[in-house]
C-alpha positions in Angstrom: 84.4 56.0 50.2 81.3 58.4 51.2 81.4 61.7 49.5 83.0 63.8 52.1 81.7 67.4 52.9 84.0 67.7 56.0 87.5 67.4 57.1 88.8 67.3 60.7 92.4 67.1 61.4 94.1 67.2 64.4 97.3 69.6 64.3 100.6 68.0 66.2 101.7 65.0 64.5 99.5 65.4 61.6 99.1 69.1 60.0 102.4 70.4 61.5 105.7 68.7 60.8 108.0 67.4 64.2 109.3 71.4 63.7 106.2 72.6 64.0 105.7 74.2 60.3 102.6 74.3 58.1 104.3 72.8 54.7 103.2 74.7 51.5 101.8 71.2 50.3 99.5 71.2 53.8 98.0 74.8 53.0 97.7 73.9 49.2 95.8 70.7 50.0 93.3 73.1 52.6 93.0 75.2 50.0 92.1 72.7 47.5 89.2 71.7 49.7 87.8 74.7 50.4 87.8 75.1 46.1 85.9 71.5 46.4 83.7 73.0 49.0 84.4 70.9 51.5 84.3 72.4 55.3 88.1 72.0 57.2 88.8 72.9 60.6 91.3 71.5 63.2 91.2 70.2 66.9 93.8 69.7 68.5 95.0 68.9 72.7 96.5 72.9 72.3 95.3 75.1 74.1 93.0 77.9 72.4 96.2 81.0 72.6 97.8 78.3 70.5 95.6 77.6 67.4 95.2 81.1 66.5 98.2 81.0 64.1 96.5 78.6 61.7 93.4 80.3 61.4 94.5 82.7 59.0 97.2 80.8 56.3 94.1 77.7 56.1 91.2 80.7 55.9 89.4 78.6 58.2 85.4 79.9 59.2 84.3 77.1 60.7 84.3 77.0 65.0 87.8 75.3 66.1 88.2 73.0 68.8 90.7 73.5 71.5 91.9 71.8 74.8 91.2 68.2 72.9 87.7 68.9 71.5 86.7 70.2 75.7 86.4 74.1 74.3 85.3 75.3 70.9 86.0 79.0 70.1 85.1 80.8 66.5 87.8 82.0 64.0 88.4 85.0 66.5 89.2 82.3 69.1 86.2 83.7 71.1 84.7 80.9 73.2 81.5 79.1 72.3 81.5 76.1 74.1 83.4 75.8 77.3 84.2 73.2 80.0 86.4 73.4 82.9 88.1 70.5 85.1 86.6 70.9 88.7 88.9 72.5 91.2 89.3 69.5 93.5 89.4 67.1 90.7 92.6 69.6 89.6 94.3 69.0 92.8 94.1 65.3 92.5 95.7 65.3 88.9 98.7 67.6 90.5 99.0 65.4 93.7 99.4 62.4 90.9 102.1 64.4 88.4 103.3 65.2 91.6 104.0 62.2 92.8 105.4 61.1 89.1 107.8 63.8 89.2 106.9 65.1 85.8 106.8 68.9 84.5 103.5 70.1 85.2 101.9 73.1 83.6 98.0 74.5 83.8 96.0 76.3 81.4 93.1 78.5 81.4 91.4 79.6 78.1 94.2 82.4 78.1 97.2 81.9 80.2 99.7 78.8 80.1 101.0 78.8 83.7 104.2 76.4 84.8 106.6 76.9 88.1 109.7 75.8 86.0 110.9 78.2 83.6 113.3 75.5 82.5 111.4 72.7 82.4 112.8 70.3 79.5 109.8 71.0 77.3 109.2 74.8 78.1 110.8 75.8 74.6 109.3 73.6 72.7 106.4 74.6 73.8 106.7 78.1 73.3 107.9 77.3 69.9 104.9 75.5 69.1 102.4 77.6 70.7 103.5 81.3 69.9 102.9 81.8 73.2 105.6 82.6 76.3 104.1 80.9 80.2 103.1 82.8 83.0 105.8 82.0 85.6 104.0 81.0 89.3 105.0 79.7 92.8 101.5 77.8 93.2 98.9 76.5 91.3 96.1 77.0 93.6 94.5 80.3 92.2 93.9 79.2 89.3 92.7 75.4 90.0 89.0 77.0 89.0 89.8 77.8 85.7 91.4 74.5 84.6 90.6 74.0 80.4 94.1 71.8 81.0 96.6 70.4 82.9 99.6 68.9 81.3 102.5 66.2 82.8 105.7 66.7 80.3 108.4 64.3 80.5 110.9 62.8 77.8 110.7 59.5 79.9 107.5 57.8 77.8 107.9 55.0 79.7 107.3 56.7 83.0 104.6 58.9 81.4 102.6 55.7 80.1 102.8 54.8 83.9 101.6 58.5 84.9 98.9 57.6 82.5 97.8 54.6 84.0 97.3 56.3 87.7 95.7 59.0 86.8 93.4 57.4 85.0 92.4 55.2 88.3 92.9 58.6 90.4 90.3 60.6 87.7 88.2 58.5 87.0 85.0 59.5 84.8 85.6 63.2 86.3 88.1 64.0 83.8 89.6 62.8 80.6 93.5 61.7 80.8 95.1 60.8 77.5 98.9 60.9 75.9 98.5 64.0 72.8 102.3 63.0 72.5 104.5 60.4 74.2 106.0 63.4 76.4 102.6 64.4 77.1 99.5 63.5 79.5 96.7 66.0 78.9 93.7 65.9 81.9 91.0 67.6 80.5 87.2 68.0 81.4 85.3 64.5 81.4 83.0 64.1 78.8 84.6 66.1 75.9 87.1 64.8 73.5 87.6 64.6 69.7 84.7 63.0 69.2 82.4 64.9 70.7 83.9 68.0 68.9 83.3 66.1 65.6 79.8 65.4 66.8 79.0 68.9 67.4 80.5 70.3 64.1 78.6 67.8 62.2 75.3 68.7 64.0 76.0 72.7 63.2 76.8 71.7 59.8 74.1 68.9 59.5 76.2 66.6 58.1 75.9 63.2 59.0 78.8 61.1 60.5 79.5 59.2 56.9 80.4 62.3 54.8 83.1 63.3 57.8 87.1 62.5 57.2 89.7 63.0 60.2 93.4 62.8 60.1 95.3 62.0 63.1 98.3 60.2 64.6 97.6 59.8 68.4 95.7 57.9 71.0 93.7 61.4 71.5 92.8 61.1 67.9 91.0 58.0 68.4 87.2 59.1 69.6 87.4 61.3 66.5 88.1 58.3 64.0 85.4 56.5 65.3 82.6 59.5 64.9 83.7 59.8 61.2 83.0 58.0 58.0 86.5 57.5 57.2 89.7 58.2 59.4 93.4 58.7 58.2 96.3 57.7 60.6 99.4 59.2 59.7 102.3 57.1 58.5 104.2 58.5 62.0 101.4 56.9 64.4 102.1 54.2 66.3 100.5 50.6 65.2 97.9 50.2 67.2 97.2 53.9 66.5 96.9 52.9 62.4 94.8 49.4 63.3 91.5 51.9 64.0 91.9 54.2 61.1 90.0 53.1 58.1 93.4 54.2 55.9 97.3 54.8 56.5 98.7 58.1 54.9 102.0 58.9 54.9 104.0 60.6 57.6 103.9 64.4 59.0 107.6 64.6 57.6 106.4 63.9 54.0 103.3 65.1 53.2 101.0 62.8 54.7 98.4 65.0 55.6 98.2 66.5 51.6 98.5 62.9 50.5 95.0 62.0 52.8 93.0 65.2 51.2 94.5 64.4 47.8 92.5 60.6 48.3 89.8 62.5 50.1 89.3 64.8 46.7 89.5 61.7 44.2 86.3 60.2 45.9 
């Protein structure tokens, strides 16, 4: 393996356990790289008001990407990059959750807004976030602001399905992608992991080689393949683990310490 001088990890699935909690192995393991010198920072399908809470335990400095990779705001959580999903192409992804029947929620770069207060994932996702939803009757204000626009369903099966249209109704004007098998994410075309990585690395100007990430889902997969060497978590699916260059273990035991623990032996 490269020597690496950066680390990229997304945050579900990978830095956070199923209970959403930052182990004491994950922030020893940060902190361990940032004793190496190594750069570490996160992106993650979140939106931005949800990211802030790991700034301060992983002393990250470095810009973080939000919204899958589309925005990337400082340690402050102020933006410096910003892309939004165009209005009409908005409408078209909620005539398709629509017609799916799935929870539907939008977010701008501050506000998570949902019509259901009691939609089956609404506490979950206030758990994970920190963050409480602005209750609405329409979503047509704010279609301009789009950073995201999530279906949520515990139905995978249907969701994969709800994948699958939208991606024929979107098309190359925005980006739809599973960040978990209850969730479809439509972000801005043209952003995504990857191209967060790729921006990162030219701030930094560190070439693609000396770059780790650490993911477990589909989302993760752009990001793997701008980086020297990629680490699927032991809790990713198979085909998710055939495109990382290594397996680590899973978010319930460690995994992500165990990756920066073979990271720091190179």
């Amino acid at each position: 393996m490269t020597r690496i001088s950066l680390v990229v990890s997304d945050v579900d699935g990978t830095l956070l356990t199923k209970d959403k909690i930052l182990t004491d192995g994950a922030k020893a393991a940060v902190r361990k790289l940032h004793e190496a010198g190594i750069g570490f920072t996160i992106v993650s399908s979140r939106p931005t008001i949800g990211m802030g809470f790991l700034i301060e335990p992983l002393s990250i400095t470095l810009p973080v990407g939000a919204f899958n990779g589309s925005s990337i705001v400082d340690d402050k959580l102020r933006p410096i990059e910003q892309h939004l999903i165009a209005a009409a192409v908005a409408q078209r992804s909620l005539d398709v959750l629509n017609a799916f029947g799935v929870d539907i929620w939008l977010f701008t770069n501050d506000r998570w807004y949902t019509r259901n207060p009691d939609g089956e994932y609404v506490s979950h996702e206030k758990r994970a976030i920190k963050a409480d939803p602005t209750i609405i009757a329409d979503f047509t204000p704010h279609l301009g602001a789009a950073c995201k626009i999530v279906g949520a369903s515990s139905d995978a099966a249907l969701l994969q399905r709800c994948e699958v249209a939208m991606k024929q109704a979107v098309g190359h004007e925005a980006t739809a992608v599973r960040s978990q098998t209850y969730y479809l994410d439509i972000t801005p075309p043209g952003h995504d992991k990857g191209t967060f990585v790729e921006a990162i690395a030219k701030r930094l100007g560190i070439p693609d080689g000396a770059i780790a990430t650490i993911g477990d889902m589909e989302n993760d997969l752009p990001m793997f393949a701008k980086s020297g060497v990629s680490f699927a978590m032991g809790n990713a699916a198979d085909n998710i683990k055939r495109h990382a260059t290594l397996v680590t273990g899973s978010n319930e035991h460690d995994g992500f310490a165990r990756a920066i623990d073979v990271i720091l032996k190179t």
